[in-house]
N, C-alpha and C positions, 0 to 999 in steps of 0.2 A: 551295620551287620557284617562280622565279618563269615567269608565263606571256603570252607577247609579247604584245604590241597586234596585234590581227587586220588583217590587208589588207584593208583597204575598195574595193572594183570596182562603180565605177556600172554596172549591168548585171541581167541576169537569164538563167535558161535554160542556167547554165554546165555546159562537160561538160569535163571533165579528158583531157589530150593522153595518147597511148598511157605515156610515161613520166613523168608526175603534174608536170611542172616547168609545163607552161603551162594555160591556160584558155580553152578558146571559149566567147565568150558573147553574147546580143544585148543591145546598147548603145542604151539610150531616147533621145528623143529631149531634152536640155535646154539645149543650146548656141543655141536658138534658129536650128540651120540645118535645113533636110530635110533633109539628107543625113546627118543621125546618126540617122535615127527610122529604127528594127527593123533595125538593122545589123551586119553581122557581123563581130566584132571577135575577135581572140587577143593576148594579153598575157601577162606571165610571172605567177607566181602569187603576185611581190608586185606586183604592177600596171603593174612597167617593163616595158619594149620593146613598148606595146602598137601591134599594126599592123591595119587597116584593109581586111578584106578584101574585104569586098561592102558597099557603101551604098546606101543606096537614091535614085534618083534620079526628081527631080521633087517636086511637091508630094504629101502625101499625098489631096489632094481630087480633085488630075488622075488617081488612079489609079494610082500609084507601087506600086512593089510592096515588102512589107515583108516580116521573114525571121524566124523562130521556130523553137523546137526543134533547134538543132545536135548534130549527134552528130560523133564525130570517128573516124573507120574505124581501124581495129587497128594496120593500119601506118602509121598520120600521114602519107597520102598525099592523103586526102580528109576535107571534112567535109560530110554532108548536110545541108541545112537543107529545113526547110516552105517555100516561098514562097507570098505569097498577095497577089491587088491591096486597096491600102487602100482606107476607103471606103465597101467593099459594104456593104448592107446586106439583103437576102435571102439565105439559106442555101443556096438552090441556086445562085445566082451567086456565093458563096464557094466552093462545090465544085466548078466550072467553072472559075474563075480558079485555084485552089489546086492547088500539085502539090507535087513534091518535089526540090531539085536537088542535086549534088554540086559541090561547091565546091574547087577543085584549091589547094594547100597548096603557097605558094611554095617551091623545090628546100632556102633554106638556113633555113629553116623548119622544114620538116619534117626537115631532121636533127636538130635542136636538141629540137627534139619528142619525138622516138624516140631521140636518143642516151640510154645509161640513167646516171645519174648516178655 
């Protein structure tokens, strides 16, 4: 039996689309711009078609806010993420800036997502 070469996805935090074809996941920062650092990325689950959905804007020292923990709601219509401002550093000023938001899953996306294979 032979067994493929795994899909390598710069990334972490990944949570699989209602019909297992795609992958949200938050994309580090290595391109050397801010706007890839805690970003919420979806790609196919071999790494093509990946698209860009939330980045983070600004630098992380002004405050920008960065995104963790995606989950992707049952019918791939949403995915939640953590938000939180980079930066902080006391714990209750993490817990003031930190919430949670939903994140709306472009229309031909989210078919592609949920159509079952």
């Amino acid at each position: 039996m032979v067994i493929p070469q795994p899909t390598r996805i710069k990334g972490s935090e990944a949570t699989w689309s209602p019909n297992s074809q795609y992958v949200a996941y938050i994309e580090p920062k290595h391109s050397g711009r801010a706007s890839e650092a805690g970003s919420l990325v979806v790609a196919k689950i071999d790494g093509t078609e990946r698209q860009l959905l939330v980045g983070v804007e600004g630098k992380p020292e002004s405050g920008a806010y960065l995104f963790s923990v995606p989950m992707w709601s049952p019918r791939g219509d949403y995915i939640a993420v953590h938000r939180t401002r980079a930066g902080l550093q006391d714990i209750e000023q993490v817990e003031a800036e930190s919430d949670i938001v939903l994140i709306s899953v472009p229309e031909t996306l989210r078919a592609a997502a949920t159509k079952q294979p």
